[in-house]
MIDOSE-1310 file (N, C-alpha, C; in nm, 2 decimals, decimal comma, always signed):
residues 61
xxxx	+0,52/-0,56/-4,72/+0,45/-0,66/-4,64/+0,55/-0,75/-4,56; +0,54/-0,80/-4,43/+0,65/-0,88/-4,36/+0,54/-1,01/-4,39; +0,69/-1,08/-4,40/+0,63/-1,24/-4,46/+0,62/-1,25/-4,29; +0,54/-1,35/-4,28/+0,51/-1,43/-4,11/+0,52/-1,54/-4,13
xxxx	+0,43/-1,58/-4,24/+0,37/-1,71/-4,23/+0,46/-1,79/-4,36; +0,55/-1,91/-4,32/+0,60/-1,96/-4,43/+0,53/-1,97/-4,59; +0,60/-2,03/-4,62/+0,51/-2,06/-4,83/+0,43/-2,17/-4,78; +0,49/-2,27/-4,75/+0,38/-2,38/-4,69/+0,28/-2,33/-4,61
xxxx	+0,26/-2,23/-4,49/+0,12/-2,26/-4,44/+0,06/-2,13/-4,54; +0,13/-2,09/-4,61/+0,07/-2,00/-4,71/-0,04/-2,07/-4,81; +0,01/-2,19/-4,88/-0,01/-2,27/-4,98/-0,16/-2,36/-4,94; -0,14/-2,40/-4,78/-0,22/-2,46/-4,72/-0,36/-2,36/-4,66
xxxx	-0,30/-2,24/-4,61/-0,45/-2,14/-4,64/-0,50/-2,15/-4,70; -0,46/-2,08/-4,85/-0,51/-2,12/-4,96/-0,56/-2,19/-5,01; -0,49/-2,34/-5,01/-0,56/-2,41/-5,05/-0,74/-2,46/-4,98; -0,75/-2,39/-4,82/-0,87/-2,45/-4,72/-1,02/-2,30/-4,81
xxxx	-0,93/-2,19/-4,82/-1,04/-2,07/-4,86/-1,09/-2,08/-5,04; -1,00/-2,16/-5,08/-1,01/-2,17/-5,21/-1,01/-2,33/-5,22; -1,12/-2,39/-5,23/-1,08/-2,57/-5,26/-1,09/-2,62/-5,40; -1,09/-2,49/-5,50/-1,04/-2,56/-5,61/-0,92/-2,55/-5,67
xxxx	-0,81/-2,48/-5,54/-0,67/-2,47/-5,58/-0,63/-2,66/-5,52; -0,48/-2,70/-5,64/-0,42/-2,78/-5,59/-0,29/-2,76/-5,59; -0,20/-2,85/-5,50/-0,05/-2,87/-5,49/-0,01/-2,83/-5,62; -0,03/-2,84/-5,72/+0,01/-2,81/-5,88/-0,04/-2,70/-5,91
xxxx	-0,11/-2,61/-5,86/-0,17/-2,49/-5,91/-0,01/-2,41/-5,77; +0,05/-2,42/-5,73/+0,17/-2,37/-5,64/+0,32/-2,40/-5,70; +0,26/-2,46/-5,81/+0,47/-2,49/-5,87/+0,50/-2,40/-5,93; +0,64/-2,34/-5,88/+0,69/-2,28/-6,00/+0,83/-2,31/-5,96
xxxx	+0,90/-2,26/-6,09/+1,02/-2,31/-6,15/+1,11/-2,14/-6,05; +1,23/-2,16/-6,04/+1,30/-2,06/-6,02/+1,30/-1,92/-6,10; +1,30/-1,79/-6,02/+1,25/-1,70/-6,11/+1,13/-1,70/-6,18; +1,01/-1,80/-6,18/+0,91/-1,77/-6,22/+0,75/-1,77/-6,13
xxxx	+0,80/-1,70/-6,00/+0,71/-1,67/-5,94/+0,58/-1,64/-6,00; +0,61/-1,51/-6,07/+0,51/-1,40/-6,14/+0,40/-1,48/-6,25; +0,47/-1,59/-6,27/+0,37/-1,71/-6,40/+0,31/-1,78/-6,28; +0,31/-1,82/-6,17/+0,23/-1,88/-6,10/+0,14/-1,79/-6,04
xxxx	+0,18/-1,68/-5,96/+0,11/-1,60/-5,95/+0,01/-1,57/-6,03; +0,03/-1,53/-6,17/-0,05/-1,53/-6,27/-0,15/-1,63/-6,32; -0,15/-1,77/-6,27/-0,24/-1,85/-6,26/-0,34/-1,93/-6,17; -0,26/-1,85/-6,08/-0,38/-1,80/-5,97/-0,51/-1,70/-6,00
xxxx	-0,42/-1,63/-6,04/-0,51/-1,48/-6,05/-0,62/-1,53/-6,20; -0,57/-1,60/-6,26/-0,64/-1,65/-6,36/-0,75/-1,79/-6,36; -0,71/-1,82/-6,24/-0,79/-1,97/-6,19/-0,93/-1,93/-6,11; -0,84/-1,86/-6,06/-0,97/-1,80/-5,91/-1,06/-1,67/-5,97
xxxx	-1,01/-1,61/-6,07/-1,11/-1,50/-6,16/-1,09/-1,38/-6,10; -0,96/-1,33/-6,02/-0,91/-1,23/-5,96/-0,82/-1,15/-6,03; -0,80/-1,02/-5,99/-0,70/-0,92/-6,04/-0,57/-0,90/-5,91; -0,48/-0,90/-5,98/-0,38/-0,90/-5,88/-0,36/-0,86/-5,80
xxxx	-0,41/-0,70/-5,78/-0,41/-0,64/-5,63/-0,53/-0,71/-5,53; -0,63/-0,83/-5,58/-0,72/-0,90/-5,52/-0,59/-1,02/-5,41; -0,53/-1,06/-5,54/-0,46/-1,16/-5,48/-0,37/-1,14/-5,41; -0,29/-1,00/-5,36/-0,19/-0,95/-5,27/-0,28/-0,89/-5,17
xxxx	-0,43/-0,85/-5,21/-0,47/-0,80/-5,05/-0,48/-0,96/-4,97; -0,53/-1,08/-5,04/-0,54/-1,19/-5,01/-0,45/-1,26/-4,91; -0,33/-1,29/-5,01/-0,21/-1,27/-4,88/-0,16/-1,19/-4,78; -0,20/-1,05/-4,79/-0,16/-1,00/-4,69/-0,28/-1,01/-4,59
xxxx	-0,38/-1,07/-4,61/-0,53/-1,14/-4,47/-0,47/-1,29/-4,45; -0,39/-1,34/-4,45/-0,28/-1,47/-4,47/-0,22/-1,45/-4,34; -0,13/-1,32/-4,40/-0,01/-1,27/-4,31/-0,07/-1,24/-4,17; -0,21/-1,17/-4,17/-0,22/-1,12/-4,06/-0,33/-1,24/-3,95
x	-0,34/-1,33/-4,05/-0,43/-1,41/-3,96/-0,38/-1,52/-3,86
């Protein structure tokens, strides 16, 4: 997937299609992408290839 869209208007998508994500539901520590990711997918009631098609309708919009 080619990134387009920075982490911020990334964050900010998300946060408008989903309004029960917040700024704190987006932190993670170095190298631990995959644990935030994972609490995504665990907040919003998704499976992870849910939440990469999700970004990649991000990328393209």
């Amino acid at each position: 997937m080619d990134i387009i869209r920075s982490w911020r208007e990334q964050k900010i998508l998300l946060k408008r299609r989903f309004p029960i994500l917040s700024d704190d539901d987006f932190l993670f520590e170095d190298g631990k992408k995959e644990t935030m990711l994972q609490k995504l997918e665990e907040k919003l009631g998704i499976s992870k290839p849910e939440l990469t098609l999700i970004f990649e309708e991000i990328q393209r919009s």
